[in-house]
BAPAKE-156240 format. One record per residue: x, y, z of N, C-alpha, C in turn. Coordinates in pm, whole numbers, plus 50000, padded with zeros to 5 digits. Example, Ala and Ser with C-alpha at 12.3 -4.5 7.8 and 13.67 -1.06 7.14 Angstrom:
! residues 2
513194943150780512304955050780513204967050780/512854977550708513674989450714512905000350787/
This chain:
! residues 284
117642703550731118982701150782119812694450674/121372701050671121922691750608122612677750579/122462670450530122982656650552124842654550514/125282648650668126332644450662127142656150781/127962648950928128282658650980129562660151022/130072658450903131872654750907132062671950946/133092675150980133962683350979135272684750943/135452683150764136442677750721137742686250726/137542699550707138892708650745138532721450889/138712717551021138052730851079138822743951052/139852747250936140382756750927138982767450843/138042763750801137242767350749135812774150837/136172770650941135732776251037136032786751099/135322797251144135842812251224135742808851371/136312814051443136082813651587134452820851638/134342812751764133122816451834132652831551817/131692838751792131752854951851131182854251966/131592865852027130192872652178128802878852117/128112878252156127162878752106126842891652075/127492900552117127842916452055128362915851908/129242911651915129902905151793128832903051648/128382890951691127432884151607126252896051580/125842900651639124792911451574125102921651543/126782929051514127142939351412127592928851300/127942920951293128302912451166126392909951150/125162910551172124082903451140123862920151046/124032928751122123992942451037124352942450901/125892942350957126602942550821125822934950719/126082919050743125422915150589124152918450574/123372927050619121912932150579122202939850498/123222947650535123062956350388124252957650272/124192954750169124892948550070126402955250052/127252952650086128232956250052128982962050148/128462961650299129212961550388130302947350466/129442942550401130612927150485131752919250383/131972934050306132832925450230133662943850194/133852950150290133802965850282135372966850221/136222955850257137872962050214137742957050026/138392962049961138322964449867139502954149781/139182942749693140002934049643140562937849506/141592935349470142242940149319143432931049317/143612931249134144822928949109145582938949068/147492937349076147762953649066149512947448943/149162945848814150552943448724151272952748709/152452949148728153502960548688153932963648565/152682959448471153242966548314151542960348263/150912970048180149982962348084150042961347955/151342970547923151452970847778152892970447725/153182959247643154662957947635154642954947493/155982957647465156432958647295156632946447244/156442935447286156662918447236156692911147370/156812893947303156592885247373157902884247441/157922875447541159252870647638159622876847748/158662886947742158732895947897158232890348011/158602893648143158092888548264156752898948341/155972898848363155732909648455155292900848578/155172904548687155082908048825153482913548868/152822901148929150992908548970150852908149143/150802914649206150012917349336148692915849337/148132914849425146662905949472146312908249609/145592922749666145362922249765144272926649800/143822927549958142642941549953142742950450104/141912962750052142902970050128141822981750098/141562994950203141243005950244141143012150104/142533014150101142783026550020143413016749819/143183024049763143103016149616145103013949566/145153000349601146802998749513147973004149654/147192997549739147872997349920147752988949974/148832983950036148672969850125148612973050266/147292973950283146752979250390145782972350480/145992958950445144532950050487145232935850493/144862929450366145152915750430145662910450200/145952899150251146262893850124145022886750056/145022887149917144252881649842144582864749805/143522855949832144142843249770144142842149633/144862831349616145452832749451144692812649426/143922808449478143022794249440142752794449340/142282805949277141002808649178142132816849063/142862817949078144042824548969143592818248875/143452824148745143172818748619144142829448506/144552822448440145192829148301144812828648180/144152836548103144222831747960144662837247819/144922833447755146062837947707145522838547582/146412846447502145722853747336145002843747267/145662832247263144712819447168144022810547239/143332814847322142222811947408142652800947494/144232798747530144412786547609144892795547737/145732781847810145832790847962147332790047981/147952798848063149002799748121149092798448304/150362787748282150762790148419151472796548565/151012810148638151672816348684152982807448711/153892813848809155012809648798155332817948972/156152818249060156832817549170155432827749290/154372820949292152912822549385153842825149531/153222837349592153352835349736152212842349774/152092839149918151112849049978151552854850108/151462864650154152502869150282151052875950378/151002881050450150162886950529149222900050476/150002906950395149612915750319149182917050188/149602910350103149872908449990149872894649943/149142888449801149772877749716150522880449630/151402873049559152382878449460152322868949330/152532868549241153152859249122153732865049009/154332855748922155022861448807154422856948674/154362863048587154132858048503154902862748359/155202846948306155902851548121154842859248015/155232862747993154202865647816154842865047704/154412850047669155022842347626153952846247434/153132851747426152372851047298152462866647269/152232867947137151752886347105149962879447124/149712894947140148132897047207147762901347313/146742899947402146332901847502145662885247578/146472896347772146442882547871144632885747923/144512877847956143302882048095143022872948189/143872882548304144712872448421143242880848533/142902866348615141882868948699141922859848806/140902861548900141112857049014139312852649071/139032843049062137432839949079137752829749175/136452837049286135752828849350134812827149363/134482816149346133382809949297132432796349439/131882799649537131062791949601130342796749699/130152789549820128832793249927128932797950013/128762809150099129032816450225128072811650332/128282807950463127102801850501127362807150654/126222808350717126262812850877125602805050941/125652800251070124872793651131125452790351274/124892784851337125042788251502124822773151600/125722767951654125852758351684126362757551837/125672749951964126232748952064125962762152140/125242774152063125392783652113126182793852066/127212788152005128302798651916128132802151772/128132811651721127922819651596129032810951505/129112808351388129652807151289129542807651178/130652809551066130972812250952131632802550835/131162797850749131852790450665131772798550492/133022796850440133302791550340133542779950233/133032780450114133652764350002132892763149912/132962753749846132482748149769130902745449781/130362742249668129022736249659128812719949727/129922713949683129912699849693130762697249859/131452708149931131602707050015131272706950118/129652718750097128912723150158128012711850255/127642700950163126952689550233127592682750328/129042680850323129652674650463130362682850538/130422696650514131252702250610130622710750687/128922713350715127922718150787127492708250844/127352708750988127162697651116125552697251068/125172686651069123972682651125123282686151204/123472692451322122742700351435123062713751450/123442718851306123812738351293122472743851289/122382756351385120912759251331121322776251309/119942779351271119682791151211120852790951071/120602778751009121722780150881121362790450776/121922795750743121532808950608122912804050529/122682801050370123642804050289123372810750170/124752815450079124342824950002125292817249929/125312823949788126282819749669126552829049619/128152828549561128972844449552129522837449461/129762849749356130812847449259131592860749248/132652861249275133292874349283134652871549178/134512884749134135852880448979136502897748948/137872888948977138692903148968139872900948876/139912908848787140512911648654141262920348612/141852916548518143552927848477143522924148371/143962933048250144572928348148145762933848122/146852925647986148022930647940147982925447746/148302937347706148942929347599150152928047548/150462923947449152042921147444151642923847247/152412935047215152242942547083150472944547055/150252937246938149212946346921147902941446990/147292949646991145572941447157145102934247058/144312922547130143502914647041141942915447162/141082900747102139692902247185139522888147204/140402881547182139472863747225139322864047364/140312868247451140372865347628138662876747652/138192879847604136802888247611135592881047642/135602866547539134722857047561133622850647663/132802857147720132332854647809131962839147847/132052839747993131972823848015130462821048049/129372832748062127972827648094127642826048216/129072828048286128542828948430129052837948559/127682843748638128132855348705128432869948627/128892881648675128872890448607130382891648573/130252895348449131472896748298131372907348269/132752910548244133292925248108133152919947998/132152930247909133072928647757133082937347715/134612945947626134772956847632134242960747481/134042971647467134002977047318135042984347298/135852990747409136892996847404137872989847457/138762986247404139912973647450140922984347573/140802972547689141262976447808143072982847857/143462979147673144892980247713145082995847595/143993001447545143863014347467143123029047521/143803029347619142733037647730143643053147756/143353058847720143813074147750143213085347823/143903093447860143373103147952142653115547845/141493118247889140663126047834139403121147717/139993109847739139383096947599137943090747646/136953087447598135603077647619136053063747616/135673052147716135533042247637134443037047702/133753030647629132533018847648132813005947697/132552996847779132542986847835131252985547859/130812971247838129642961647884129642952147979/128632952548022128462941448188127632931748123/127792919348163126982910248145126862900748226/125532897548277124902886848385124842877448340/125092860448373124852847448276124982852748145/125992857548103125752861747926124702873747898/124062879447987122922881847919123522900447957/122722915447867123362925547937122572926348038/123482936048182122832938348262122692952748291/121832951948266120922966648303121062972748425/121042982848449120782994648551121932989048689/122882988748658123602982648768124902994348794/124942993348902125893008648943127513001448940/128203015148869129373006648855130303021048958/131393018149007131943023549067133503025649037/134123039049043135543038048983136083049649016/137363041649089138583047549179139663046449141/140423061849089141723064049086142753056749162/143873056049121144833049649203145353059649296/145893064749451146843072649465145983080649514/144503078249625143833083049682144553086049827/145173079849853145673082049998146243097049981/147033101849868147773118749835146823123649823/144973126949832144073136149780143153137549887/142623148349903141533153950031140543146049949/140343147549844139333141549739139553130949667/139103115749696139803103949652139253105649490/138233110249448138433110349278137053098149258/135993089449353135513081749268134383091049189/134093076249103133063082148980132203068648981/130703076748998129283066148999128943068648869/128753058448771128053052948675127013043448690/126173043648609124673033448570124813027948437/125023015348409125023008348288122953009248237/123613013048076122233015448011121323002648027/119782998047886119532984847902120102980047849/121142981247753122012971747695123252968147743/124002974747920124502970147986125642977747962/125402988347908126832994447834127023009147974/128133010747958127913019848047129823027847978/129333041147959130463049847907131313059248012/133133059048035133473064248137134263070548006/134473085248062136013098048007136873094948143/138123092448129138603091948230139683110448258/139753109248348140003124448374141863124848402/142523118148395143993116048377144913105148378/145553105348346146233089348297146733083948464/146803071648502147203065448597146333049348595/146423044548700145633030048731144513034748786/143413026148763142073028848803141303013348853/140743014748938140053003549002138403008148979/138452997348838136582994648821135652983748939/134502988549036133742977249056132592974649019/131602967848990130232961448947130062953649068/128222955249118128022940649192126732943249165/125902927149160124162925649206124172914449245/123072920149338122182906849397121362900649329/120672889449293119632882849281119082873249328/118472862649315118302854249364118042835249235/119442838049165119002833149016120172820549053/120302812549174121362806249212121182789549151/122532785749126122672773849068123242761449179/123392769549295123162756149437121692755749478/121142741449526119762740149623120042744249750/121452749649836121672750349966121952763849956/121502771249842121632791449872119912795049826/119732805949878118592810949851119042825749744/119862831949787120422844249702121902840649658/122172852749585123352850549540123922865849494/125172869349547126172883049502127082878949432/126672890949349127882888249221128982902349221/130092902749200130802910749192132122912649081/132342924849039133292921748929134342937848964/135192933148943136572941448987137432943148852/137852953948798138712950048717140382966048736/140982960948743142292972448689142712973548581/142902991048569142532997548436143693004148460/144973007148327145593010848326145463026448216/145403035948272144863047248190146373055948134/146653058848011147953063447949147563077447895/148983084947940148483102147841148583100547721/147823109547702148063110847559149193117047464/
């Protein structure tokens, strides 16, 4: 049991289920990648611009169909910016509406941005009084904001990271840098040089390390106009590399995920990792 039985924000809490309820959600998270089925992205309105001092405009949502606000809004907590000389920038006029998050951002340096969105902590279920529940948070939150008398507690640890890039004149590679934790891009083919009919190589990497045999998934923008939404299943080699031709210029939504069980909380037993990125593909 865990110690300490504050209930410091109950907004963090889901409502009761019926017990019908509770055992299609016990489904779902059995099998990987259903309880998290709507689909998260960021969506900029420019990735490639001729100099610094420009504004662009990022959406943040998730949703059915790829680059549709069709679901619910993405939070923007975990917004991170970083910017050509490895420091950070601060979005600028954040909202979040029902559908959609929004922000603005300057580009303020020549180079390349890599604007992302990580979340980073513990998913936890457990059942109290009789009623099913759900939490989200932190690691360090985790100890006082699970009652003392929750039972059947199960938690997990997630790191989910969704990514965009832009550059502003010519591309550079410092924002590439991996941080060592959870699963990472690093490209061999720079994300803002991407053409239709063209190869490029990208690498996955787990804690820094490559990750092998991991299925990557990738969806055209502008599936809702096609009998045939267009995805494409890839397998990263052992060196984590995994090679896409893309088949015509538009936006493209990359995903990566694995399970393991390689977690850096004592209150998770497993842990999902997931990586999202938008790809802006140009004719040639």
């Amino acid at each position: 049991m865990v110690s300490g039985g504050k209930r410091s924000d109950m907004k963090r809490y889901a409502n009761a289920f019926p017990l019908k309820a509770a055992l299609v959600l016990a489904l779902m998270l059995a099998v990987p990648g259903l309880a998290e089925a709507h689909r998260f992205w960021l969506l900029p309105s420019s990735t490639v611009l001729s100099g610094d001092g420009d504004w662009i405009t990022v959406d943040a949502a998730r949703s059915n169909d790829m680059f549709y606000f069709n679901h619910n809004a993405m939070g923007l907590n975990g917004l991170r910016v970083k910017t050509p000389d490895g420091g950070g920038a601060e979005p600028a006029n954040r909202f979040t509406g029902e559908l959609r998050s929004v922000f603005d951002l300057r580009i303020e340096q020549q180079g390349t941005y890599k604007i992302a969105v990580v979340d980073d902590g513990l998913f936890a279920r457990y059942r109290i009084d009789g009623e099913h529940r759900r939490w989200f948070g932190t690691a360090d939150e985790f100890a006082t904001d699970i009652p003392d008398d929750a039972e059947e507690l199960r938690a997990s640890e997630r790191i989910n990271r969704a990514e965009t890039f832009v550059t502003a004149g010519a591309p550079t590679r410092e924002v590439f840098e991996p941080t060592g934790r959870g699963l990472e891009l690093v490209p061999e083919t720079h994300p803002n040089d991407l053409y239709a009919g063209e190869t490029a190589r990208f690498r996955l990497l787990v804690d820094g390390e490559p990750a092998a045999g991991v299925d990557v998934t990738v969806v055209p923008g502008g599936a809702r106009y096609r009998d045939d939404p267009g995805t494409m299943k890839f397998v990263t080699d052992d060196e984590g590399m995994v090679e896409l031709t893309w088949p015509h210029a538009g936006m493209y939504w990359l995903e990566a995920g694995v399970s393991d069980d390689r977690v850096s909380s004592e209150y998770a037993a497993q842990r999902r990792l997931t990586y999202v990125a938008t790809l802006e593909v140009l004719p040639l």
